[in-house]
C-alpha positions as CSV (number, residue, x, y, z in Angstrom):
1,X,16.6,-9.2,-19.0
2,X,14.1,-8.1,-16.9
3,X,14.4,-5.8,-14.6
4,X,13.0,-5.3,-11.0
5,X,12.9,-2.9,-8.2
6,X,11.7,-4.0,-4.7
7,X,11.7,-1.4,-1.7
8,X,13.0,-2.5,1.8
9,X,15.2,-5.1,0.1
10,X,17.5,-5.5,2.5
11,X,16.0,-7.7,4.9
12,X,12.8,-10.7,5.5
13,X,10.7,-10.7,1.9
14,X,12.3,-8.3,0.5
15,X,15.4,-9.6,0.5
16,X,14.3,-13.1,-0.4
17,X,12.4,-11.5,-2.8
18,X,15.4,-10.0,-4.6
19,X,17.2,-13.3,-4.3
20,X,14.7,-15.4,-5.8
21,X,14.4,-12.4,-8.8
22,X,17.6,-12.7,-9.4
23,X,17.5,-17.0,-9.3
24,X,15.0,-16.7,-12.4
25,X,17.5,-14.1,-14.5
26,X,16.1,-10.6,-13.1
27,X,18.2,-7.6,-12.3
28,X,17.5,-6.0,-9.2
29,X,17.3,-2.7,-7.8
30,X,17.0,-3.5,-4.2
31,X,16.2,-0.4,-1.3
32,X,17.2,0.2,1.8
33,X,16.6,2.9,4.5
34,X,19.0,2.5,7.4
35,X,20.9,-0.9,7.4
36,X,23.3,0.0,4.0
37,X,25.3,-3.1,5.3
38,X,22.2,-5.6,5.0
39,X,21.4,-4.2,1.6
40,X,25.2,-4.8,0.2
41,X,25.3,-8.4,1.6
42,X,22.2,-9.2,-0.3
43,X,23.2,-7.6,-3.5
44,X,27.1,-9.1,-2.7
45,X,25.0,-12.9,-2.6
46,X,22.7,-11.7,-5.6
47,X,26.3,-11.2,-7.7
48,X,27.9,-14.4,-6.3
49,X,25.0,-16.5,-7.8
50,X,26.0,-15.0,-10.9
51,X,23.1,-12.0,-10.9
52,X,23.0,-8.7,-10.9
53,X,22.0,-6.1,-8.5
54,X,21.8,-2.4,-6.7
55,X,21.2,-0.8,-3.7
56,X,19.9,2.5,-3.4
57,X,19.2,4.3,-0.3
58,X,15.0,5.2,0.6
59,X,12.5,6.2,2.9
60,X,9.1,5.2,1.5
61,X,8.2,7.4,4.5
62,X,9.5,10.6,2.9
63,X,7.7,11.3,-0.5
64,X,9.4,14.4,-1.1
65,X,12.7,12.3,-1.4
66,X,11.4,10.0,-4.6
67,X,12.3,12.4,-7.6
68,X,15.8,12.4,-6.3
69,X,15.0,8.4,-6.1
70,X,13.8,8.4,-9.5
71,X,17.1,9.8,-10.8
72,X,18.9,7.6,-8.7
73,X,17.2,4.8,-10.3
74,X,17.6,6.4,-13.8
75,X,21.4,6.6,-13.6
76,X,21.3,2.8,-12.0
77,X,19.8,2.0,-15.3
78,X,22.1,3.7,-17.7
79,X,25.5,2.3,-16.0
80,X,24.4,-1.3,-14.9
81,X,22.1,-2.4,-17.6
82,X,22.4,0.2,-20.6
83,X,18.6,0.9,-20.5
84,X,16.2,3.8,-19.8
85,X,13.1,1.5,-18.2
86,X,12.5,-0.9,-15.3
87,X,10.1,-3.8,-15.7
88,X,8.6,-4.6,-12.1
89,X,7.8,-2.9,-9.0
90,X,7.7,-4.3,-5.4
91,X,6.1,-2.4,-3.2
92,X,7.4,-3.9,0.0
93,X,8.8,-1.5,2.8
94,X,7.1,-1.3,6.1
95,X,7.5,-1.9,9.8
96,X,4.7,-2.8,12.2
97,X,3.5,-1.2,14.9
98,X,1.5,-3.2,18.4
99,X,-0.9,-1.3,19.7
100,X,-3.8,-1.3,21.2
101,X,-7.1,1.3,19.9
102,X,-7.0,3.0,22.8
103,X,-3.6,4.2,22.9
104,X,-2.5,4.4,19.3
105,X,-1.1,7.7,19.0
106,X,-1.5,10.2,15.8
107,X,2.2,9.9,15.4
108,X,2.1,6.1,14.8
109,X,-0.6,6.8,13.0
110,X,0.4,8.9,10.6
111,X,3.8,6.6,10.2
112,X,2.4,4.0,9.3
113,X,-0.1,5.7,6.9
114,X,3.1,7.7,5.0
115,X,5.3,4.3,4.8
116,X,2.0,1.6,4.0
117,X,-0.4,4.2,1.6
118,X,1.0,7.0,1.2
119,X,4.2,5.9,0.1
120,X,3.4,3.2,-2.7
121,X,0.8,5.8,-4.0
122,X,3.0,8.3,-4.9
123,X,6.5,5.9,-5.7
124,X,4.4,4.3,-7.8
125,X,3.2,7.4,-9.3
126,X,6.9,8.8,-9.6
127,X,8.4,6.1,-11.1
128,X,5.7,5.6,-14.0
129,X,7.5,7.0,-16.4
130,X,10.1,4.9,-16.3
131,X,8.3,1.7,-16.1
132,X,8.0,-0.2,-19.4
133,X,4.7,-1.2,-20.8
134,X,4.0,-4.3,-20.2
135,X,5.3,-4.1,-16.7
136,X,4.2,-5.2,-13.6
137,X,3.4,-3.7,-9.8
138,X,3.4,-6.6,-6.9
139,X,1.8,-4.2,-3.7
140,X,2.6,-6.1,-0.2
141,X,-1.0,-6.2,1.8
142,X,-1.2,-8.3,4.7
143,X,-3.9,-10.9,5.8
144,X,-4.4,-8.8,8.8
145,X,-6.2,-6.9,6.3
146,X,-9.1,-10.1,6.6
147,X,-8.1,-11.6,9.8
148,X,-8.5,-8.4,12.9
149,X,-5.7,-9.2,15.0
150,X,-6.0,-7.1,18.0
151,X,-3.6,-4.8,18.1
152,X,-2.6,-4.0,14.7
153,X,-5.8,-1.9,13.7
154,X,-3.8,1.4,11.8
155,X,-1.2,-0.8,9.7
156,X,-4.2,-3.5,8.5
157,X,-6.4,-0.4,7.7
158,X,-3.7,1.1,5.5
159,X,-2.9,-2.4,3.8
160,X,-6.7,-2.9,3.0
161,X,-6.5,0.1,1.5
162,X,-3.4,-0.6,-0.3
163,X,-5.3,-3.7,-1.5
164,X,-8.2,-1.7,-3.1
165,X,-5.1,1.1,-4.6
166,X,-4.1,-2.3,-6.2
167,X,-7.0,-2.4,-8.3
168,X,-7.2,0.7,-9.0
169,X,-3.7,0.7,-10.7
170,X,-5.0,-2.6,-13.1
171,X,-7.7,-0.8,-13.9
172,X,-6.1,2.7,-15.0
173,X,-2.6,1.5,-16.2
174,X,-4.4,-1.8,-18.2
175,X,-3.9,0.6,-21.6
176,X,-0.4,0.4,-21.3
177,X,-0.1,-3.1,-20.2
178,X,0.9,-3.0,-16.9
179,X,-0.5,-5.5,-14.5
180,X,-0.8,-4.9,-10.5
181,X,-1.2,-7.9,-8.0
182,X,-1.1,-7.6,-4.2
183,X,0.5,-10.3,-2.2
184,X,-1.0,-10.7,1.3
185,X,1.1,-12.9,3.7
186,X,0.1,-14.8,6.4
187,X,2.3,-15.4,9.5
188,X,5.8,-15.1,8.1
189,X,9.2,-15.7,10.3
190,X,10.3,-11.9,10.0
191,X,11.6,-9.5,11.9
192,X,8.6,-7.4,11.6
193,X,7.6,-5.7,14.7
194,X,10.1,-7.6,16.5
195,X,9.5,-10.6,15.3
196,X,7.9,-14.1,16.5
197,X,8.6,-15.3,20.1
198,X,8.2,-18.8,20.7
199,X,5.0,-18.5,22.1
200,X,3.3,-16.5,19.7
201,X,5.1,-18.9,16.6
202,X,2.9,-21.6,18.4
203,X,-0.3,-19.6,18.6
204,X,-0.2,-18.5,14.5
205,X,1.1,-22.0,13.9
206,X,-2.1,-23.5,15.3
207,X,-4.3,-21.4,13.1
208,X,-2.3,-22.3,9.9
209,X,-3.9,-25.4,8.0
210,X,0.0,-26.5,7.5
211,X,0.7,-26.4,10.9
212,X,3.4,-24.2,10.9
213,X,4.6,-20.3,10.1
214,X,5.8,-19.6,6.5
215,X,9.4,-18.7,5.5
216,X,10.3,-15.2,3.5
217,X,11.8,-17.4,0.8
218,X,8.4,-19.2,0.2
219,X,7.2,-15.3,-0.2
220,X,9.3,-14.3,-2.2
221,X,9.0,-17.3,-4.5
222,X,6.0,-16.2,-5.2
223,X,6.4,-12.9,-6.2
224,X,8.8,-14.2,-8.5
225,X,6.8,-16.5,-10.1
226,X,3.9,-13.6,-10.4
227,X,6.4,-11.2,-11.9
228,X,7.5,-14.2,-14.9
229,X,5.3,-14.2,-17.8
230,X,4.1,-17.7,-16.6
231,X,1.6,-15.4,-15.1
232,X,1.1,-12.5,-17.6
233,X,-2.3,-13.4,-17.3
234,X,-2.8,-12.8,-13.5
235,X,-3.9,-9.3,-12.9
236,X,-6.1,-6.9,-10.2
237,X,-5.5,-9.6,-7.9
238,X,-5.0,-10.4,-4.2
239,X,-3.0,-13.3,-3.8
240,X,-2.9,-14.8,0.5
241,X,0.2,-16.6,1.2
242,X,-0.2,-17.8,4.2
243,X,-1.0,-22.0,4.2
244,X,-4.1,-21.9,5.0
245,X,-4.3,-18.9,8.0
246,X,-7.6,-19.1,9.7
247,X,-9.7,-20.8,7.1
């Protein structure tokens, strides 16, 4: 069994990322960093479909909190499954921010630098050692990142950057056979940044080839389908899924 962790789990495409992991026979370590209750409801439907999964509390915004992560995930791995290494890693956790250039403050800034760069850099970094070869990093990126939506300037400049980090992890970590692809949504029905008014749904809807906004579950069907070894030949990669978002 493989096994996969996938940070902000608790909510949007992370948690229809975790379900559909768990769907194709994957055990989950799911995180969450304020709602505990959204996190246990998705790991409570992961084990009522007959899977497996854990939540463990963490703020990607924090990096001095992911060696006590790391241990957290060590002992998750020891009691649940009986093994020392983790197969996959999601990088997903994030929040947006609407802002305007002119009054984007250093504090929002910085925020979303430490939960968007910052963050997966140095997770990533922490939990290498307990990746097995032959594993497999999915980095969230946004199509943001190739579309400038006004408004949104800091948190596309961190997932661009995020993007090339993406690369860079295929092209150092190929020796050990571990893979890194970024997925880049397009307009997705989340709650990020408060979500999609009617209005706006419209607006992105009209700009999508397919005439509407995507679903998390169509996401996170995805990322499941990239982590299978159906696709063990699909690396340093950015993958938009978004049906056809200003094309």
């Amino acid at each position: 069994m493989k096994i996969a962790i996938i940070t902000g789990g608790s909510r949007g495409i992370g948690a229809a990322t975790a379900l559909e992991c768990a769907r194709d026979g994957m055990g989950v370590i799911l995180t969450y960093n304020a709602n505990r209750q959204k996190a246990e409801e998705v790991v409570a439907q992961i084990e009522a479909e007959g899977g497996t999964a854990v939540a463990l509390p963490l703020d990607v915004g924090v990096s001095s909190s992911f060696g006590a992560f790391r241990r957290s995930v060590a002992d998750a791995l020891a009691s649940v499954w009986s093994r020392e290494t983790f197969d996959a890693l999601v990088n997903n956790a994030g929040y947006g921010v609407f802002n305007p250039l002119e009054t984007v403050t250093e504090d929002e800034f910085d925020g979303l630098f430490r939960v968007h760069l910052k963050g997966p850099f140095f997770l990533t970094q922490t939990l290498l050692s307990l990746m097995a070869d032959g594993g497999h990093i999915v980095n969230m990126v946004s199509a943001t990142s190739r579309v400038a939506t006004a408004g949104v300037a800091p948190y596309a400049s961190f997932k661009a950057g995020l993007e090339v980090l993406t690369r860079y992890q295929a092209k150092e970590l190929g020796h050990r056979g571990i893979r890194a692809n970024s997925i880049a949504p397009g307009p997705i029905r989340t709650d990020l940044g408060g979500g999609l008014n009617a209005e706006f749904e419209t607006l992105l809807a009209g700009q999508t080839a397919l005439g509407r906004v995507g679903e998390a579950a169509e996401v996170g069907g995805v990322i499941a389908n990239l982590l299978s070894d159906k696709s063990r030949w699909i690396n340093a990669q950015s993958i938009e899924v978004g049906g056809g978002y200003m094309i």
